[in-house]
N, C-alpha and C positions, 0 to 999 in steps of 0.2 A: 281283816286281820283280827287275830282271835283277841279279845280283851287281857293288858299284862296284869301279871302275877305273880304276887312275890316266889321268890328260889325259894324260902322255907316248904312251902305249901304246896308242892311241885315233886309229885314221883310219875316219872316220866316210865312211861309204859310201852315195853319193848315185844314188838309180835313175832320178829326174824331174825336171829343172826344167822347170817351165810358166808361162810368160807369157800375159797374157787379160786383157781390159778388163772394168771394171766400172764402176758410176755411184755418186759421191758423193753427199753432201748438199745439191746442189744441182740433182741430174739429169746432172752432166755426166759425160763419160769420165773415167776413170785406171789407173793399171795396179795387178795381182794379180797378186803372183810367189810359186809354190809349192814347194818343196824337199820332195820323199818319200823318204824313207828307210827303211832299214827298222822304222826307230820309228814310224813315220805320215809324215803331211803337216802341213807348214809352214809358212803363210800370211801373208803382210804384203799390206797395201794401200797408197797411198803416200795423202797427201792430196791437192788443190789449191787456193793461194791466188789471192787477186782483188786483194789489196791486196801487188802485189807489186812489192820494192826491182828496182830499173836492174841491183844487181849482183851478183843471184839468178844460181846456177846455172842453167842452162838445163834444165827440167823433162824435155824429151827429145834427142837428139840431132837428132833429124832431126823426127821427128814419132812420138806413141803408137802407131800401127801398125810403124812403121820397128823401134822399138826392140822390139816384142814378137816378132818376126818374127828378130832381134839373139838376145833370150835362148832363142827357140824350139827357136835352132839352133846354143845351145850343149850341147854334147852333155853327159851327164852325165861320161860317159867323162874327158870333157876337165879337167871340174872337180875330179874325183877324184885324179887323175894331179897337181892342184898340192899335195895334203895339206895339207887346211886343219882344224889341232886347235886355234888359241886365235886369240882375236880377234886378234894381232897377222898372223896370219896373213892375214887379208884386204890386207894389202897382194900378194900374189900375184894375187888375182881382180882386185885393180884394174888390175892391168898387163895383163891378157886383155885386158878390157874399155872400156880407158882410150881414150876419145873417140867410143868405139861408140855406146856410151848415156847418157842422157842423167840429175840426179840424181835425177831420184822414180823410173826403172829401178835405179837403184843402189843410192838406200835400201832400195827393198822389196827386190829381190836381197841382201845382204847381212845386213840385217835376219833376211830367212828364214833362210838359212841357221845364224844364232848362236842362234836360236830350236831349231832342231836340232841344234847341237853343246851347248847346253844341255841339252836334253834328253837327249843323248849319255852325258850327266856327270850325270847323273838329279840337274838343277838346275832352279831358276825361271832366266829369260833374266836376271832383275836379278841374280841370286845368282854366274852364271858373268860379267856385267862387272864385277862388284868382289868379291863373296864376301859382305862384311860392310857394315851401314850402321846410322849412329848415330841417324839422324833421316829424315824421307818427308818430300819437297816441298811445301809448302802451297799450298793449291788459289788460285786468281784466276779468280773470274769476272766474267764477263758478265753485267752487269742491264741494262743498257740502251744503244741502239747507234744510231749515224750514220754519215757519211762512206760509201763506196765499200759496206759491207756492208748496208745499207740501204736501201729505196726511196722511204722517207720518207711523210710524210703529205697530202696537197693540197700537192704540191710542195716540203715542205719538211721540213729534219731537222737533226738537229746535223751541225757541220761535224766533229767529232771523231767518231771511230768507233767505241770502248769507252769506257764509260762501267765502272768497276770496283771490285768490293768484295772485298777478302782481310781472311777473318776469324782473329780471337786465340784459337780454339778449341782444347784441349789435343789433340785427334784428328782423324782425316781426317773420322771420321761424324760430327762434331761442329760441322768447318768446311762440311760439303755441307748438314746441316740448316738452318744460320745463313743460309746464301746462297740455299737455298730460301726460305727465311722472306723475306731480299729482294728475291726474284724478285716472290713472291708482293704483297710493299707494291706495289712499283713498278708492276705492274699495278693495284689499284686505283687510285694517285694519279696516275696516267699517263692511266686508262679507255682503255688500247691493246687492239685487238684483234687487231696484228699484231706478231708477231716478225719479226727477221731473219734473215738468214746463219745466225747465231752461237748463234740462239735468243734471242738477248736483246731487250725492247721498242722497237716502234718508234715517234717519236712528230716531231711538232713543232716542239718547243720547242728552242731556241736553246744552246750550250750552258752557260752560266751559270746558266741555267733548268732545267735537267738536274742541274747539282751540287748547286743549291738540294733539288731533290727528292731527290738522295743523302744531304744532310747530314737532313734530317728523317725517312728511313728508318733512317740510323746511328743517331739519337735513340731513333726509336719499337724500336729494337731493344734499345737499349741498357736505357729503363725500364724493358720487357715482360720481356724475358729476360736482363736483368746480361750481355749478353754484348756484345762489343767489337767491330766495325767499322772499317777503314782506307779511305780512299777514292782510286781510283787511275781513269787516262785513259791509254787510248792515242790521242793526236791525229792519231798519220799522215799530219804535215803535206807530207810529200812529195806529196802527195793533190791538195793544193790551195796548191803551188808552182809558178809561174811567175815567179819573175826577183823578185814579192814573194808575199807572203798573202794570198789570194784568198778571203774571206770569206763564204759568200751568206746565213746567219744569225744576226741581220742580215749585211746586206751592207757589205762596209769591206776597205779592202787595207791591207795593214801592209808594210813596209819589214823587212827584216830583223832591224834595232835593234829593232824596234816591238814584235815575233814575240815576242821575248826578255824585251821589259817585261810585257808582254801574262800570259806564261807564269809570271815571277816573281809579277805578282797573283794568280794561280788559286793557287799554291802556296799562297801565304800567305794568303789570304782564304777557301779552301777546303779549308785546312790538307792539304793533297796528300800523301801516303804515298809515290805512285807515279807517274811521268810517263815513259810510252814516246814517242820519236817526237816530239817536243814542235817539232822543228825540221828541215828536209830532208836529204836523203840524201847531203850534201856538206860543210854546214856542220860540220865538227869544231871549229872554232871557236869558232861559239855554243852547242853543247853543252859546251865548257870554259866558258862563260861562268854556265851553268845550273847545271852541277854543282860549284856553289859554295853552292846553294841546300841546305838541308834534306831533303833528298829523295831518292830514290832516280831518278837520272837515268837512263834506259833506254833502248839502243840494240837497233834491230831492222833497220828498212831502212840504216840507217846502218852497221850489221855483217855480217848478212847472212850468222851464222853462219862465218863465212871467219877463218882466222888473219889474214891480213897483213890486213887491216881492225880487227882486235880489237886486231893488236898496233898500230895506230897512234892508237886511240882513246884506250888504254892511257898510250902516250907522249904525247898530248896530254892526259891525262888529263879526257878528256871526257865517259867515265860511272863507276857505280856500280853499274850491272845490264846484262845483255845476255839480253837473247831469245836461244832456242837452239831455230832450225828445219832437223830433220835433211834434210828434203828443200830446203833451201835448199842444200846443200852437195854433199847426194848420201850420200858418203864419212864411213860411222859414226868412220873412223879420225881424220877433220879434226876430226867433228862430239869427240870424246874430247880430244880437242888443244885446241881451243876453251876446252870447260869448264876444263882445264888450266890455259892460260893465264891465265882468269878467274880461277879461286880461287886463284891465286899471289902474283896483283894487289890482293885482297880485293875483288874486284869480283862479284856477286851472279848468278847463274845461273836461268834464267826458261827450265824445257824448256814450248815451247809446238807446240798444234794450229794448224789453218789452215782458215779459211773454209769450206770444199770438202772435208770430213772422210767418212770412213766409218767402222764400229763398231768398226775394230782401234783396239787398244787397245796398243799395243808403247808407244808413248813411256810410257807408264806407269810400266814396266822402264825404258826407259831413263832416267827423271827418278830412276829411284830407284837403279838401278845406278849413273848417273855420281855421286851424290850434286847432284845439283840444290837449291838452296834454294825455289825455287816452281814451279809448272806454271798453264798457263793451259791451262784445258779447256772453258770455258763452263757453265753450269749448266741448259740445258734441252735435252732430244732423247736419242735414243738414243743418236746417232751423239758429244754430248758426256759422256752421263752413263756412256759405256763406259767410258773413262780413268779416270775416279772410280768407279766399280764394284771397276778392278781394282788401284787404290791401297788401296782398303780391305779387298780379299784379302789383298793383300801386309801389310798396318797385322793384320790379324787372323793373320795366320802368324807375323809377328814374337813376337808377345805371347804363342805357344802356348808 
């Protein structure tokens, strides 16, 4: 092991960036940005989502060839010449870069790169964004799924898109066994034979029908194995907004008031832990309305990862959690400012995946780096159970 050295004294010397497409978990494109140094090569993928907010970064500038074609012919030279030794430092690259590419180029670009000045600092990439952490994100997954990530059954599925379980387990291997275990119910009492997106079941049934079969999984968990269960939704109702609430199982339109009544029932009748998305991508309003409820209110297309959307949600005090999707931004430096903002506000921090995932495993580090309080990774695939793989490295080096 090379002898350490302070970070002042440290310009880490880049011989390769390489941009180059690769396929998600859905078969489609996205981009593979690799930094080689002389410590090795350093790899990020970015994800892509389906269920994606109005006020999403634009995933590339131009298009995924445009931009790869952008970091191809960034020379290494060039990037070297800015000295870039501590994450504050990436505000330099973004000023190369600034409008060239687009943000899932900019995540994986920068991503790599801290994955190698990490390494640089003979660290884990969580260890060089913070150094020290008190607590690891609790896991949220995916048991069962509708809306936009799903194809549904003989035409039909829930209108809500995550259906979700975060369990009260003292450890990460603790909370991944639990939510196996309800992977595992929910396909018998489901008899699905298909997954989604997300990996999570697909089925039928309506979603009240849906929670019904969550609350009897929390039950048969809680007999079996004394262990404890919370049960959470992401509705994604931007999904199925048009002017109102566009329903098709059953089918029914709700007015916006309606939306909101609608949602207070599920809380309270389904004793709700968790509600993302609960109302569209505009309404700051009825999300003030909501997060008066018990519950943990959670903004995602409505924040969209972006300061000045977080800081007016804030001011309206419209939630209590916010989704934190680094390619919705692009810029690790927004995405650090965000969480910021959040936990100043006491407002609850949710680093999550995206539909269209591959086996990197970076937010992992960064759920734990930023001090995140939960991460949504999903609970089946490889392409979900990587993030969880490499929380429980991290959870098992802490402890050494």
């Amino acid at each position: 092991m090379r002898k350490k050295v302070d970070i002042i004294n440290i310009k880490m010397i880049i011989k390769k960036v390489i941009a180059k497409r690769v396929k998600d978990s859905r078969g489609e494109a996205t981009i593979q940005i690799i930094v080689q140094t002389s410590d090795g090569k350093f790899k990020t993928s970015a994800p892509s989502g389906k269920s994606v907010g109005k006020y999403e970064a634009k995933p590339y500038a131009r298009d995924l060839n445009s931009d790869i074609s952008i970091i191809n012919n960034l020379n290494a030279k060039k990037i070297n010449s800015l000295i870039i030794k501590k994450f504050e430092d990436l505000t330099k690259l973004e000023k190369v870069v600034k409008n060239k590419i687009g943000a899932n180029s900019l995540f994986a670009l920068e991503a790599s790169l801290l994955k190698a000045l990490a390494c640089e600092n003979e660290k884990e990439l969580w260890q060089f964004l913070e150094g020290k952490t008190k607590k690891l994100p609790r896991p949220i997954c995916n048991i069962i799924g509708g809306g936009v990530h799903s194809r549904g059954i003989k035409g039909k599925k829930p209108d809500f898109q995550e259906f979700l379980f975060i369990s009260n387990a003292k450890t990460i291997e603790g909370c991944i066994k639990v939510n196996k275990i309800a992977h595992r119910f929910a396909y018998k009492l489901l008899r699905s034979q298909k997954k989604n997106d997300e990996g999570a079941w697909e089925t039928n049934r309506s979603n009240e029908e849906v929670l019904e079969i969550m609350n009897v999984i929390k039950k048969k968990i809680k007999k079996k194995f004394n262990e404890n269960l919370v049960i959470g939704i992401d509705a994604a109702a931007s999904s199925f907004f048009k002017k109102t609430y566009n329903y098709k199982n059953p089918k029914r339109e709700l007015s916006e008031n309606k939306q909101i009544e609608a949602i207070k029932g599920l809380i309270k009748g389904y004793n709700l832990y968790y509600v993302e998305d609960p109302l569209n991508e505009d309404d700051f309003a009825g999300f003030k309305e909501l997060n008066k409820e018990k519950c943990f209110i959670v903004g995602d297309d409505l924040t969209v990862t972006n300061p000045k959307r977080l800081k007016k949600a804030i001011k309206m005090k419209a939630i209590n959690g916010v989704i934190v999707k680094p390619n919705q931004i692009g810029s690790l430096l927004k995405v650090k400012e965000v969480i910021a903002l959040a936990k100043k506000a006491g407002i609850k921090t949710i680093m999550s995946h995206r539909s269209g995932e591959t086996e990197d495993d970076t937010i992992a580090d960064l759920g734990v780096g930023f001090g995140c309080d939960f991460i949504k990774t999903g609970i089946y695939g490889l392409v979900r159970e990587s993030k969880l793989k490499r929380l429980v490295k991290i959870e098992k080096g802490l402890k050494r």
